[in-house]
DOSE-454327 format. One record per residue (C-alpha): residue number from 0; x, y, z. Coordinates in steps of 0.2 Angstrom, whole numbers, plus 5000, padded with zeros to 4 digits. Example, Ala and Ser with C-alpha at 12.3 -4.5 7.8 and 13.67 -1.06 7.14 Angstrom:
<sites>
0, 5062, 4978, 5039
1, 5068, 4995, 5036
</sites>
This chain:
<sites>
0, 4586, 4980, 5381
1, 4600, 4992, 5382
2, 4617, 4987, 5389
3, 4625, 4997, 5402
4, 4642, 5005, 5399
5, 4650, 4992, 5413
6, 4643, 4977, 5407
7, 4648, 4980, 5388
8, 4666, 4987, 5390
9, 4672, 4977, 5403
10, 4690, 4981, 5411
11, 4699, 4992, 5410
12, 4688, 5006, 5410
13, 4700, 5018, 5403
14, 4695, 5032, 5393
15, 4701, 5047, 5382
16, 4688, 5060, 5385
17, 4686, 5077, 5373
18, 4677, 5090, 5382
19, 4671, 5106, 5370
20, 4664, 5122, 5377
21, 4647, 5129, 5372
22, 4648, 5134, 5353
23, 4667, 5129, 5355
24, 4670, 5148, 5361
25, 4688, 5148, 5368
26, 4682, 5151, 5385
27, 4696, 5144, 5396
28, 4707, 5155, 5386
29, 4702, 5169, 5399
30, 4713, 5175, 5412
31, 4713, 5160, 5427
32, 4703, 5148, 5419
33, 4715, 5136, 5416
34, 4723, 5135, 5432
35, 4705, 5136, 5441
36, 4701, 5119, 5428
37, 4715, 5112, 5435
38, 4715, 5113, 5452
39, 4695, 5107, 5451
40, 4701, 5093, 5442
41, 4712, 5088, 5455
42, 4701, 5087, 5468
43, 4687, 5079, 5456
44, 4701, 5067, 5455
45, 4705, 5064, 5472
46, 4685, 5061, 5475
47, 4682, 5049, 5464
48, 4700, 5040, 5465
49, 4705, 5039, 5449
50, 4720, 5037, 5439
51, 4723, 5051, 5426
52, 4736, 5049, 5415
53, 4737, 5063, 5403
54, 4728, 5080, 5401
55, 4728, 5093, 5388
56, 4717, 5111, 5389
57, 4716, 5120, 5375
58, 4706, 5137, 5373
59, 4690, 5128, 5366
60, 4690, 5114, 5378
61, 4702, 5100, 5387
62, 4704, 5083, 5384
63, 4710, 5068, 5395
64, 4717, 5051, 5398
65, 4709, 5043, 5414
66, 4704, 5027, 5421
67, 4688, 5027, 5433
68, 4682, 5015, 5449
69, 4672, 5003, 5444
70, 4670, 4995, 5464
71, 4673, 5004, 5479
72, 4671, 4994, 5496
73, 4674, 5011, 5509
74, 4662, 5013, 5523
75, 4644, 5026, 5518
76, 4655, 5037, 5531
77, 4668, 5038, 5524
78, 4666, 5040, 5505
79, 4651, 5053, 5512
80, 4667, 5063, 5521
81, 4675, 5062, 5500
82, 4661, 5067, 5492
83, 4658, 5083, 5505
84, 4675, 5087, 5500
85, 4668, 5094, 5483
86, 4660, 5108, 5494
87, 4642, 5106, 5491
88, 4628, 5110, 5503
89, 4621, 5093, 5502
90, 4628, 5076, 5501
91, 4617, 5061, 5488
92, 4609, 5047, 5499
93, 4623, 5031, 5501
94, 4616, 5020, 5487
95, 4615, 5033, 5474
96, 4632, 5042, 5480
97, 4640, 5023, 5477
98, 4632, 5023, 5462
99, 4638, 5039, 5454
100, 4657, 5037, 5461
101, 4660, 5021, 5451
102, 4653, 5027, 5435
103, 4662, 5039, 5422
104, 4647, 5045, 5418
105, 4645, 5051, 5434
106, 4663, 5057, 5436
107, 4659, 5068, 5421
108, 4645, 5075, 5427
109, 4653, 5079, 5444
110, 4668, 5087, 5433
111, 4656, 5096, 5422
112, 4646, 5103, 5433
113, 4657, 5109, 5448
114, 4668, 5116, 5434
115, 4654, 5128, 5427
116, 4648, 5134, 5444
117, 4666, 5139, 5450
118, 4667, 5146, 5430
119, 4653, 5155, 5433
120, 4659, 5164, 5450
121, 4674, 5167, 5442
122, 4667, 5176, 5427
123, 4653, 5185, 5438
124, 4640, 5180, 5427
125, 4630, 5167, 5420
126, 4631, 5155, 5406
127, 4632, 5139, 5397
128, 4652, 5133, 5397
129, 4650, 5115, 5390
130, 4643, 5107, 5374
131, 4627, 5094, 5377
132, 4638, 5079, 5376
133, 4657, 5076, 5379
134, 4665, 5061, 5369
135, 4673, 5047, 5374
136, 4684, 5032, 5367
137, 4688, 5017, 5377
138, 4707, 5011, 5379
139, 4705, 4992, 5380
140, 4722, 4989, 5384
141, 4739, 4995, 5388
142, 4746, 4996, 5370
143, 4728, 5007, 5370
144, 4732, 5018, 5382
145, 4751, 5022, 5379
146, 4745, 5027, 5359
147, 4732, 5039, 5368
148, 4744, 5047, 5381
149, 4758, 5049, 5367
150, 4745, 5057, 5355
151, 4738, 5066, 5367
152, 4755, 5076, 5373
153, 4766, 5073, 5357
154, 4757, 5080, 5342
155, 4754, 5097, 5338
156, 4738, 5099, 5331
157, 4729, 5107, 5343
158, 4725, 5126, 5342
159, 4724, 5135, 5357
160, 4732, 5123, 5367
161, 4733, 5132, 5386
162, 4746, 5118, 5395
163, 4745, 5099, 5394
164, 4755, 5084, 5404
165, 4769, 5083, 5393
166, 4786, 5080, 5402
167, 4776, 5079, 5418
168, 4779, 5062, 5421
169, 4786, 5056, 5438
170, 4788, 5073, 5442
171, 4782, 5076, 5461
172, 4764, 5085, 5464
173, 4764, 5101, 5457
174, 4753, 5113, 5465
175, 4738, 5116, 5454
176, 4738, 5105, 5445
177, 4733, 5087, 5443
178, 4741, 5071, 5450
179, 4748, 5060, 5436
180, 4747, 5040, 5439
181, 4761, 5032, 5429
182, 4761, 5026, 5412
183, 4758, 5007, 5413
184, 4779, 5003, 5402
185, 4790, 4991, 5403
186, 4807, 4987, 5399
187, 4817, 4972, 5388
188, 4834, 4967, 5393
189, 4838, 4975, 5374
190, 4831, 4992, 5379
191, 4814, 4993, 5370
192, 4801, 4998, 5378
193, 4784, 4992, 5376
194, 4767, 4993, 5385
195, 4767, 4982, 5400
196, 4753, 4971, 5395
197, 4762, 4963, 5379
198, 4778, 4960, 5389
199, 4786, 4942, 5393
200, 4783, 4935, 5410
201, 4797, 4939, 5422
202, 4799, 4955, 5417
203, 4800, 4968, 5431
204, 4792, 4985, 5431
205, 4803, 4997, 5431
206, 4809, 5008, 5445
207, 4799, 5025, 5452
208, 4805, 5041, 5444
209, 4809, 5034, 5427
210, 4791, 5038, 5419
211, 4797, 5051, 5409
212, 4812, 5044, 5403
213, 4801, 5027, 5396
214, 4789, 5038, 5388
215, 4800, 5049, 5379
216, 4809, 5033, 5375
217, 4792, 5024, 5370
218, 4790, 5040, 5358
219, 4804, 5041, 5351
220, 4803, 5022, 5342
221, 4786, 5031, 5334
222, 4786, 5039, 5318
223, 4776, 5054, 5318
224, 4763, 5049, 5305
225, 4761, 5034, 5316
226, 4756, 5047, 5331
227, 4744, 5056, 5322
228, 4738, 5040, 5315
229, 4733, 5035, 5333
230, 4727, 5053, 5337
231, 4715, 5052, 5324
232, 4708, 5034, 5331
233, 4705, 5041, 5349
234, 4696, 5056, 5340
235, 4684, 5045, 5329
236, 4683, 5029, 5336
237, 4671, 5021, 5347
238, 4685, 5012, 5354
239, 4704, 5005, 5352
240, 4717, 4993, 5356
241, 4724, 4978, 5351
242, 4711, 4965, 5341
243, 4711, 4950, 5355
244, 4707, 4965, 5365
245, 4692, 4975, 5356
246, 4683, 4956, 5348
247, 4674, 4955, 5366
248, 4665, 4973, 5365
249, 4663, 4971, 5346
250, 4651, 4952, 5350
251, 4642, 4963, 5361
252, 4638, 4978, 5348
253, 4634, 4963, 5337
254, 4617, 4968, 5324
255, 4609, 4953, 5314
256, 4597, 4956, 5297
257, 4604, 4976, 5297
258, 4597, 4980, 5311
259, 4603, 4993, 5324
260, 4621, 4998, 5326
261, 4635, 4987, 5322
262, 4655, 4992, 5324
263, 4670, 4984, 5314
264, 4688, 4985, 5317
265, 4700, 4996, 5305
266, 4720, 4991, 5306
267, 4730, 5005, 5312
268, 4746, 4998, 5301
269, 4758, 4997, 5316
270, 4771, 4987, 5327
271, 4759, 4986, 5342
272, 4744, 4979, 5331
273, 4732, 4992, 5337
274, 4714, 4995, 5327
275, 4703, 5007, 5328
276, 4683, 5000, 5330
277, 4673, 5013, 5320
278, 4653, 5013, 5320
</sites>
């Protein structure tokens, strides 16, 4: 019996996604497609009410940082009036529209598809925009998701790239594009900043507006091979984080007698004790 996404990643349901155009044609490098991908993302954002922390588009595709709903307790009414936001002619029955706003699959396929219809009007013409399937990796922690936003932003491996997130951090709402939620940091009374997950009790977060400041802080106690070592875990792995974090969803992947699938962790070699769970 197959297990559902929910049930076998548990919380926090925060994902890097990687999103390839069809035959990785670079597409969005036409005039106003970036810009158009951002303001849709926006509002895709705003519909499903999730957290995005870092984005990056690049000519053959665009690549985020996000954390989905998972519950959502609004009246039908009112999470009818969200969804009519989106502009379509016609809005799901309740049951399966709760269903589909507290999934990432159905996030995706919102994205996905109102992205390639307003592409489409765009362009004047028809067309496939997106590869059959986009990837994912799930952040199974802080640590996780700080080591995907940085390599996400910091590394400059990317060709093509069209606009990313980078020193976007606790800025106010810039028009077009996409809301940031701020990166979960923390500070020590020595100055370090770590993920807010591994810090000590009694450690408050710190203030608004300093987002930025943290992260480029946070960065600059890496060493770049260290950020392309985590860039290269979100790109491959099936999942990442620290392994008191990953041993739950790797029982649940469990195979006896060499059967099915089975996943094992790989050290990542650095001060945060991340590894990368590779099938």
């Amino acid at each position: 019996m197959p297990i559902c996404r929910q049930a076998l990643c548990g919380p926090p349901h925060c994902y890097y996604l990687s999103v390839r155009t069809a035959l990785d044609l670079p597409r969005l490098a036409e005039s106003g497609v970036a810009a158009l991908l951002g303001e849709q993302l926006e509002l895709v954002r705003e519909v499903f009410d999730a957290h995005l922390y870092a984005w990056r588009i690049q000519a053959e595709g665009f690549q985020l940082v996000l954390r989905h709903r998972v519950r959502r307790n609004e009246d039908s009414s009112l999470i009818a009036q969200r969804w009519q936001r989106l502009g379509g002619k016609s809005t799901p029955r309740p049951e399966s529209l709760q269903a589909r706003l507290v999934t990432l699959s159905g996030l995706m396929q919102t994205l996905l598809s109102s992205l390639a219809k307003r592409l489409r009007r765009h362009t004047g013409g028809p067309g496939t925009w997106w590869a059959p399937r986009f990837t994912s990796c799930l952040l199974c922690d802080d640590s996780a998701l700080i080591a995907a936003i940085t390599a996400l932003e910091y590394t400059e491996n990317a060709q093509g790239c069209l606009g990313s997130s980078q020193h976007q951090h606790g800025q106010s709402a810039i028009p077009g594009q996409p809301h940031l939620a701020p990166p979960p940091l923390s500070v020590m009374p020595d100055g370090t900043v770590l993920p807010r997950d591994t810090t000590p009790m009694g450690i408050r977060p710190p203030p608004p507006g300093l987002e930025q400041e943290l992260l480029d802080t946070c960065v600059s106690q890496m060493e770049d091979e260290q950020l392309m070592r985590y860039r290269q875990a979100i790109e491959r792995s099936w999942a990442m984080g620290r392994p008191e974090s990953l041993s739950e969803c790797l029982a649940r992947l469990g195979r006896s007698g060499g059967r099915g699938r089975s996943r094992r962790a790989r050290e990542l070699d650095d001060e945060w004790g991340l590894c990368g769970a590779w099938g």
